[in-house]
Structure formats: structure tokens, C-alpha cells
N, C-alpha and C positions, 0 to 999 in steps of 0.2 A: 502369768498366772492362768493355770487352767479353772475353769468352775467344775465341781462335782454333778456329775450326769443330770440329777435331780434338778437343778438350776436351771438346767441348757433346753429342758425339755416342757418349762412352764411357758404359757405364753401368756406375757406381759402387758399385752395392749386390751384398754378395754374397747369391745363390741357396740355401738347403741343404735338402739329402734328408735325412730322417731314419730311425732303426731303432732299435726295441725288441727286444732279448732278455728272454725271460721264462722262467728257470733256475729248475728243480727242485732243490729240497733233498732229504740222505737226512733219515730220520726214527731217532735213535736217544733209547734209553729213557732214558737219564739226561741228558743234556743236550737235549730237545725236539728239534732238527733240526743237522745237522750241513754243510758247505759244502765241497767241493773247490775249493778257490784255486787251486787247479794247473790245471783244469778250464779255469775261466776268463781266469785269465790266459795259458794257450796261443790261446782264443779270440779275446781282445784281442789277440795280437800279429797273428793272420792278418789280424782285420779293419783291423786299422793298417796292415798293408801294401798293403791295398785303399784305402787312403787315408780312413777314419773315424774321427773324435775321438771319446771315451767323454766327454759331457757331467756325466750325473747317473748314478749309480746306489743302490737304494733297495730295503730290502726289503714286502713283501707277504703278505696273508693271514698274518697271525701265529698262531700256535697254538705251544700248547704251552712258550711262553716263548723262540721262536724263530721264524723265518720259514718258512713254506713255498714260496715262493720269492723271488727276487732277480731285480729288473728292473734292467736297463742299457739306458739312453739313449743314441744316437751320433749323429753328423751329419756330413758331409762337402759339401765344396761340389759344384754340376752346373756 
């Protein structure tokens, strides 16, 4: 079976741009490092309205029995 010209000439793979956020932790004494989630999930919703999916996110440099910071992955198609 052949496909019709139209078909042959779409290209099917999607493109994506990627971005890293790389967020600072506070540092407090009794619990090694502390995270504003409020922080970040206002940041997540701006970048969602630019049209970027949160892939991965993961924390970094640990110390202290805690992160010193948190990297978020995103991607959006071009």
C-alpha cells in the first residue's frame, strides 16, 4: 500500500525545548534545609501557562540531611 503524497510529507515526530530550574533551599538548624512549595508551585503554574510540562523533578547537593537545592525538568514542544 502506497500512502497518498499528503501523508508522506507530514513529519510525525514531536520537537521539544527543554529547561532546568535549579532552586535554592533555606537552610534551617534543626531540620538541615527547608523548601517553600508555595514558591514553586506559583512558578509552575506561570510556566504551564507558557506551555511547559514539569517532566522530572529531583533534589541536589545534599547536606545536612536535606537538599540544598531542587532541580525541575520541563519541556514543551517547538
Amino acid at each position: 500500500m502506497t500512502w497518498p503524497r499528503f501523508f508522506r510529507t507530514i513529519n510525525l515526530i514531536t520537537r521539544w525545548e527543554y529547561k532546568v530550574l535549579k532552586l535554592e533551599t533555606e537552610s534551617s538548624f534543626f531540620s538541615g534545609t527547608e523548601f517553600d512549595e508555595s514558591a514553586l508551585e506559583a512558578e509552575l503554574n506561570h510556566l504551564g501557562a507558557e506551555g511547559w510540562e514539569l517532566v522530572s523533578i529531583f533534589s541536589v547537593e545534599k547536606v545536612k540531611g536535606g537538599s540544598k537545592y531542587v532541580s525541575a525538568a520541563l519541556k514543551r514542544p517547538i
